[in-house]
C-alpha positions, -999 to +999 in steps of 0.1 A: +000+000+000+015+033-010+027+055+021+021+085+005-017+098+010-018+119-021-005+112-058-003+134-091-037+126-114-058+124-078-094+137-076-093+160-046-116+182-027-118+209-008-136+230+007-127+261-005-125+254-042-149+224-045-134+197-072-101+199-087-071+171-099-031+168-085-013+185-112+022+179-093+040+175-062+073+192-059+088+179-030+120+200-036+128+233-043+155+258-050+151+265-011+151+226+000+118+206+012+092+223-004+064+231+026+034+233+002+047+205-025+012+192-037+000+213-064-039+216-073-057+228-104-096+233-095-127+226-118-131+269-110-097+273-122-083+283-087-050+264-086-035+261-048-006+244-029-009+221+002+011+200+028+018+168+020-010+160+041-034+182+027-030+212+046-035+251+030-020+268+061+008+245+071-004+253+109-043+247+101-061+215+099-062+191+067-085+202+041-083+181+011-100+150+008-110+122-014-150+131-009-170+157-003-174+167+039-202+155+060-214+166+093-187+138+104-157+146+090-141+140+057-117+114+039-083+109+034-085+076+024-073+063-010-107+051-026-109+017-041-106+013-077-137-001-093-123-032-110-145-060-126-137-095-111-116-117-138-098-082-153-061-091-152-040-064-132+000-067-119+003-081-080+031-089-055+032-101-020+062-081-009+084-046-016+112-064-028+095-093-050+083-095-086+054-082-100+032-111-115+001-110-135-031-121-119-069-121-128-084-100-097-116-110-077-125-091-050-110-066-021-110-084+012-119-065+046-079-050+049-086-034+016-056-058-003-063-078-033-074-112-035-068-125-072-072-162-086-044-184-077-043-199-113-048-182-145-082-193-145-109-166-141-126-186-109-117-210-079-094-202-048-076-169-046-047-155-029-041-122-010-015-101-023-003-069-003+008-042-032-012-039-069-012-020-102-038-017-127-011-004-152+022-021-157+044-007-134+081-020-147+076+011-176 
């Protein structure tokens, strides 16, 4: 599972701006760490910088999010892909290991994978701990 909460090509929200995509994420710049390194472009054409975790005002609270806010809070959790059961995608069970091909079939509880053990599109299925819809050795 990625470490990083945000990545470039994300649909974000917030409050302030409503909708709006990751155009970047510059975590350097010509003054060292950069303190606003995510970059936003809004659907109102607004574009804004934030923490790494979200933040507009590096000592304010997060504000961008995967949904919209609720009277209970918002989202910073990485929504699920919607991927059809039997749709081949790349899985491995470690950091260090190799990427292998695998027809998915479901998400279980822990949010991880579970693809067909054998290149059939049914039977038992194995959890795998990272995936990639695209292939990720290019």
């Amino acid at each position: 599972m990625n470490k990083d909460i945000f990545k470039i090509k994300d649909r974000v929200y917030c409050c302030s701006n409503g909708w709006g995509n990751i155009v970047n994420i510059i975590l350097k710049d010509e003054y060292g760490m950069c303190k606003y390194p995510i970059v936003v472009s809004f659907d109102n054409n607004n574009i804004q910088n934030y923490t790494i975790d979200g933040r507009y005002i590096i000592d304010s609270i997060p504000t961008l999010s995967f949904t919209e806010y609720t009277l209970s809070g918002f989202s910073q959790k990485r929504p699920l892909p919607n991927i059809k059961s039997g749709t081949l995608i790349y899985v491995k069970s470690k950091e260090n290991s190799i990427w292998e091909m695998r027809y998915f079939s479901h998400f279980n509880s822990n949010n991880f994978p579970c693809c067909f053990i054998t290149q059939n599109k049914k039977g038992p299925t194995n959890i795998w701990e990272h995936y990639s819809l695209t292939n990720p050795l290019v």
